[in-house]
MARFINU-368076 format. One record per residue (C-alpha): x, y, z; residue number from 1. Coordinates in steps of 0.5 Angstrom, whole numbers. Layout:
BEGIN
{xx->X	yy->Y	zz->Z	seq->NUM}
...
***
This chain:
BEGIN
{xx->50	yy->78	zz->212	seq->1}
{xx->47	yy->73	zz->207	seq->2}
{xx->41	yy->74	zz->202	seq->3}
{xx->37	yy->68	zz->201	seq->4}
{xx->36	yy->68	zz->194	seq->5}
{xx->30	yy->62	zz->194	seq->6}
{xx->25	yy->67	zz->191	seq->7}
{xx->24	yy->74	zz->188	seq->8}
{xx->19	yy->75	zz->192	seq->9}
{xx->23	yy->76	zz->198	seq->10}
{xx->26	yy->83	zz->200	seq->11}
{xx->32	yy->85	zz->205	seq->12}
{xx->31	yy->90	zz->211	seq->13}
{xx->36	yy->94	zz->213	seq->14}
{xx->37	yy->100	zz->218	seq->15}
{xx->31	yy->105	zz->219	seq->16}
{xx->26	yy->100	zz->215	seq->17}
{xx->29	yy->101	zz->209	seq->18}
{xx->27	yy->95	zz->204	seq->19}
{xx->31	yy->92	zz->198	seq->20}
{xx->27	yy->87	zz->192	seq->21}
{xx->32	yy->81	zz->192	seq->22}
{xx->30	yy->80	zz->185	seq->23}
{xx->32	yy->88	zz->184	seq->24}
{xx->38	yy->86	zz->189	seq->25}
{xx->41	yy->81	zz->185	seq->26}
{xx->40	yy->85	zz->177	seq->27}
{xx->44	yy->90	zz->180	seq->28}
{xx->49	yy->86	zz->183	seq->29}
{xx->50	yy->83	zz->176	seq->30}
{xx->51	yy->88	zz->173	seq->31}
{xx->58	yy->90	zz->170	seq->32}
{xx->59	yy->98	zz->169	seq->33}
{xx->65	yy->100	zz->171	seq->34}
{xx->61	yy->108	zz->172	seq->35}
{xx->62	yy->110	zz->180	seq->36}
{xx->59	yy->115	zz->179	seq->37}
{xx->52	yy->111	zz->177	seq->38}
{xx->54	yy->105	zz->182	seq->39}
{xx->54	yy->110	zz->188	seq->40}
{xx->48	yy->113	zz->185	seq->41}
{xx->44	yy->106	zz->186	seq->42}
{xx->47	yy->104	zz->192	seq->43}
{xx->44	yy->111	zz->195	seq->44}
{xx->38	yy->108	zz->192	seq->45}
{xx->36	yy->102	zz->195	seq->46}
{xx->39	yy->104	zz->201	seq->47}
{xx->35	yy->111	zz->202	seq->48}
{xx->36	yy->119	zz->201	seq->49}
{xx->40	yy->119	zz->208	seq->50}
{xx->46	yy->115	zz->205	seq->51}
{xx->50	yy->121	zz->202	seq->52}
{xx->55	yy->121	zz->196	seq->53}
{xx->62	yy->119	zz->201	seq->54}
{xx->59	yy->115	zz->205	seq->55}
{xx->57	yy->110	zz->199	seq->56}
{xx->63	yy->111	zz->197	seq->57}
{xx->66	yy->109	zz->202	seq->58}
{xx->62	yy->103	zz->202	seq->59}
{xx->63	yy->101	zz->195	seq->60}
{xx->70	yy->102	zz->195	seq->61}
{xx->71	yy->98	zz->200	seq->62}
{xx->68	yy->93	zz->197	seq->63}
{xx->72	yy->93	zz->190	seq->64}
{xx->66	yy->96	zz->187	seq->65}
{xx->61	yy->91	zz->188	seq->66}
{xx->54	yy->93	zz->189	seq->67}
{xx->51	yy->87	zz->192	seq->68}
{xx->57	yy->87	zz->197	seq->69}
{xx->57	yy->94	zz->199	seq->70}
{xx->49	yy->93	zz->201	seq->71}
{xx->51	yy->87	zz->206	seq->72}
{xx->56	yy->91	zz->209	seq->73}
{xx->53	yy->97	zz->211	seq->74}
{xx->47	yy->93	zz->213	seq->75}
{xx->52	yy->88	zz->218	seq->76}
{xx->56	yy->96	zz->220	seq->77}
{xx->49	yy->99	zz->222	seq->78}
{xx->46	yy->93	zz->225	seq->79}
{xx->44	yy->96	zz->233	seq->80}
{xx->46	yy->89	zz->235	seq->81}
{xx->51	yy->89	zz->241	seq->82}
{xx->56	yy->83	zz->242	seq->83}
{xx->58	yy->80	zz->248	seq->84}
{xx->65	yy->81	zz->251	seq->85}
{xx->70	yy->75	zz->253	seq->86}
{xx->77	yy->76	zz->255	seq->87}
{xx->82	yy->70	zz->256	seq->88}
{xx->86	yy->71	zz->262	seq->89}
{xx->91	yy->66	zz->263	seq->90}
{xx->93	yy->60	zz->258	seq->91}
{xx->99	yy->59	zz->260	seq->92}
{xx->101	yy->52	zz->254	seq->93}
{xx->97	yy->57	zz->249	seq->94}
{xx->103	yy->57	zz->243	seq->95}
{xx->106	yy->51	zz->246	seq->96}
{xx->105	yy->43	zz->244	seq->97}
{xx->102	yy->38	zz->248	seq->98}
{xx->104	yy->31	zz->247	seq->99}
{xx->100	yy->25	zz->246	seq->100}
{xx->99	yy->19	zz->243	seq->101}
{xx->94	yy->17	zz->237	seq->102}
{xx->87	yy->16	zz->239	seq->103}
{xx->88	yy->19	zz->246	seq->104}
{xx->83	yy->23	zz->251	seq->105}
{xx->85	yy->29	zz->254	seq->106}
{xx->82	yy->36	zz->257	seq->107}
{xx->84	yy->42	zz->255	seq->108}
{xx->82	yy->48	zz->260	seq->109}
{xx->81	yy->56	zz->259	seq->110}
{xx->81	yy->62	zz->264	seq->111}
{xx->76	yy->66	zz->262	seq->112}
{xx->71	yy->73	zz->263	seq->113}
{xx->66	yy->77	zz->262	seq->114}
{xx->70	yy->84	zz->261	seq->115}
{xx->64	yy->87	zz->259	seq->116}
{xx->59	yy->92	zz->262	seq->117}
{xx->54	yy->87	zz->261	seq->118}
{xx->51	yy->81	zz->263	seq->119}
{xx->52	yy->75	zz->259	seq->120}
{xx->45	yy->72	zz->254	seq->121}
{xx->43	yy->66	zz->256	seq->122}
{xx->45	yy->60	zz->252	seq->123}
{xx->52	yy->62	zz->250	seq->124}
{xx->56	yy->57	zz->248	seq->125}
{xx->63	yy->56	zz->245	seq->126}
{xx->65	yy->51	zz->239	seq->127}
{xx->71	yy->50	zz->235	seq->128}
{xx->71	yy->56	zz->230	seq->129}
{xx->77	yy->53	zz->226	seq->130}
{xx->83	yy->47	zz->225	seq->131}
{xx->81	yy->40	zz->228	seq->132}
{xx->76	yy->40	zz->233	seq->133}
{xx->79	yy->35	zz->235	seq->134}
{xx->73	yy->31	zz->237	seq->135}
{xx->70	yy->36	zz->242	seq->136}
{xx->64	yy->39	zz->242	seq->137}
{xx->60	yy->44	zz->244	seq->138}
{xx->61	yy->47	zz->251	seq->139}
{xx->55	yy->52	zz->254	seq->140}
{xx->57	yy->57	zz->259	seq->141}
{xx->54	yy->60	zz->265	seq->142}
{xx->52	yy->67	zz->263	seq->143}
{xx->57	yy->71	zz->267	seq->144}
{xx->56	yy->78	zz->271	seq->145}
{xx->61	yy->83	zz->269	seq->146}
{xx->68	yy->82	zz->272	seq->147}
{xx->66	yy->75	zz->273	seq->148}
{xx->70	yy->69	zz->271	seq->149}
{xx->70	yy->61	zz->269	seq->150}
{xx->75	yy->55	zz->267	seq->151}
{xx->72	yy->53	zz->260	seq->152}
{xx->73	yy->45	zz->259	seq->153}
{xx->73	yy->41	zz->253	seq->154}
{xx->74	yy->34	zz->252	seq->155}
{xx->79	yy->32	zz->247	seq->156}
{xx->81	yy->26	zz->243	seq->157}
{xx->88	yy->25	zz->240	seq->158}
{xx->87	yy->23	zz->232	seq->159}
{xx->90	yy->17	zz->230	seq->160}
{xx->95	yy->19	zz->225	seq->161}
{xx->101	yy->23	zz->228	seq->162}
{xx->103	yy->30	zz->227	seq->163}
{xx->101	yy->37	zz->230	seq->164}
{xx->94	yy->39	zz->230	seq->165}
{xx->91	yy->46	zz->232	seq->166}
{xx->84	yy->48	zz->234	seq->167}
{xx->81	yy->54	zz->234	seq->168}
{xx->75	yy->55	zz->239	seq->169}
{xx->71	yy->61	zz->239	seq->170}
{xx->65	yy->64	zz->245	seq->171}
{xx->58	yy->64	zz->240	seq->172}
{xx->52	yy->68	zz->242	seq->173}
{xx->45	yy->63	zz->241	seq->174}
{xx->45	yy->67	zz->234	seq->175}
{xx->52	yy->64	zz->232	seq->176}
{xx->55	yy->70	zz->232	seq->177}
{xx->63	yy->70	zz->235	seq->178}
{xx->65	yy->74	zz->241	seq->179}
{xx->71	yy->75	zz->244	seq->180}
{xx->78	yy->73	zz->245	seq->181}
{xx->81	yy->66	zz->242	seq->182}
{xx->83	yy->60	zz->244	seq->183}
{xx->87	yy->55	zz->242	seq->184}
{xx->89	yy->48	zz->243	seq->185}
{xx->95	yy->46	zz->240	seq->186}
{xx->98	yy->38	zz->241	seq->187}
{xx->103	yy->33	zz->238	seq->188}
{xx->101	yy->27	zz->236	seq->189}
{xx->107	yy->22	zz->237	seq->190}
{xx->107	yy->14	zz->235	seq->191}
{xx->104	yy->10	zz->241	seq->192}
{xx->109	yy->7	zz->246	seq->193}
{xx->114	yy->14	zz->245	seq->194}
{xx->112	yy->18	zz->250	seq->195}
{xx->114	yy->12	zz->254	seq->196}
{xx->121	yy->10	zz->251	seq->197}
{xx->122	yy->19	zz->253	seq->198}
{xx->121	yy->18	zz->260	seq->199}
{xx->125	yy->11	zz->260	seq->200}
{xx->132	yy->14	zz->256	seq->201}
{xx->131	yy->20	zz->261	seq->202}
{xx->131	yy->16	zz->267	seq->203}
{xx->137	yy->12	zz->265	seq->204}
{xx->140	yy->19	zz->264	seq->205}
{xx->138	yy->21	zz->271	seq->206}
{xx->142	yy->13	zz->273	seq->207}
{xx->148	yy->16	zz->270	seq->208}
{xx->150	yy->21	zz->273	seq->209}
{xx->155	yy->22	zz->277	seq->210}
{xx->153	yy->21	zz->284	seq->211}
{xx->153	yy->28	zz->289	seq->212}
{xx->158	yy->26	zz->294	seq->213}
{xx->156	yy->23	zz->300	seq->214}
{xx->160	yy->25	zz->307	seq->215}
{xx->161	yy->17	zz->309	seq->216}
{xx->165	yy->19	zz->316	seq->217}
{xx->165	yy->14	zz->321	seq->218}
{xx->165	yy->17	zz->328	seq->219}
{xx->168	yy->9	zz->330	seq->220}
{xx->174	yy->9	zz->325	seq->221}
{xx->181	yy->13	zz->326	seq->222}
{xx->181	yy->18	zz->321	seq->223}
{xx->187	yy->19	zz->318	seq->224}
{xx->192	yy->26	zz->317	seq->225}
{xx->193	yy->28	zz->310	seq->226}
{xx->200	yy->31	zz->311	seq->227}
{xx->203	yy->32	zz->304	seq->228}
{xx->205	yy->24	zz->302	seq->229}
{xx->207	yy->22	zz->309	seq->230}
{xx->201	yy->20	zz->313	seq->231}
{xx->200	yy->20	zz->321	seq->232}
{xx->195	yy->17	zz->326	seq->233}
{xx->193	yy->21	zz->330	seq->234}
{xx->197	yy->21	zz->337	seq->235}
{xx->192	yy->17	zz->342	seq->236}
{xx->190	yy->22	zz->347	seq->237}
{xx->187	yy->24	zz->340	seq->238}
{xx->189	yy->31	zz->341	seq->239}
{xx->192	yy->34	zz->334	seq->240}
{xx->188	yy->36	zz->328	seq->241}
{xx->183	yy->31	zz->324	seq->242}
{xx->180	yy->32	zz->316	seq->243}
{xx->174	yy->29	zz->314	seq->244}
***
């Protein structure tokens, strides 16, 4: 949670109504005692009588003790607001690279569902959340039903320089808040003209190899009998055995 410190006027609501003075906020978040006891005693305070003694412990210790920090969690903790759900089904390259050359574009595509028990919010969308975006943009989705699915595609750009890049993408509701399993897009950049001098050598590989044995039987030629050293036509009756 975030405390605008613009001015002193301004106050923080919490869960059942409960108001903090950002001015009172910030003198005790500033303070330097190192009295649990007495910490606990202004978390209760600020954030009411319905807060016990464990349960401001709890939070302050969480916090390592910080009061202003110990406000904000509890007031994101309480929060009634629920989050979507999303899984991934299926990304079958997700911990593979791809490789492509500088300065190439390029889709990469999520299966996607919404295993929750209820609808998608309107405007959702999903945006890189981490790493390199890779020059993709954000993407709006459908609101999904629950058990329904999709195929989430995002339009990507190689960079210019080579190496390995990753990029982390996440579901946001229209608020920005992150819901839902990860996706990731992983890619190699290689210098430009590799990817093709690979599939030449590989092809050159596959015109080296040893040809399958090809049975050139000629119905129109006499076959010859192997018989240890000596070597016998067959009578001309043709009767007698043949090898191929």
């Amino acid at each position: 949670m975030d405390i605008d410190n613009a001015g002193s006027e301004e106050t923080v609501s919490g869960n059942g109504g409960v108001d903090i003075e950002q001015s009172f906020l910030q003198q005790f978040s500033c303070m330097g005692t190192t009295d649990k006891d007495e910490l606990v005693q202004q978390l209760q305070k600020l954030l009411g009588s319905h807060l016990n003694y464990a349960t401001a412990t709890f939070f302050l210790d969480m916090n390592n003790w910080n009061l202003q920090a110990a406000i904000c969690s509890y007031l994101d903790i309480e929060t009634p607001t629920q989050l979507p759900s999303m899984a991934l089904v299926s990304d079958p390259i997700a911990n593979e690279t791809e490789s492509i050359e500088p300065n190439v574009s390029f889709q990469k595509t999520w299966h996607i569902c919404n295993n929750g028990n209820e609808k998608w919010p309107p405007h959702c969308y999903a945006q890189c959340s981490d790493g390199d975006n890779l020059g993709g943009d954000r993407v709006s989705v459908p609101c999904l039903n629950p058990g329904e699915g999709m195929h989430l595609s995002v339009f990507m750009t190689g960079p210019s320089v080579p190496g390995i890049y990753q990029s982390k993408w996440r579901m946001c509701t229209p608020k920005g808040a992150y819901f839902g399993d990860p996706m990731w897009a992983i890619v190699t950049v290689v210098e430009e003209g590799t990817i093709a001098l690979t599939n030449q050598l590989s092809h050159f590989k596959e015109l080296g190899a040893i040809p399958p044995s090809v049975n050139s039987h000629n119905p129109f030629v006499p076959q010859r009998l192997h018989l240890g050293n000596n070597q016998d036509t067959p009578p001309p009756d043709g009767s007698g055995s043949s090898m191929c």
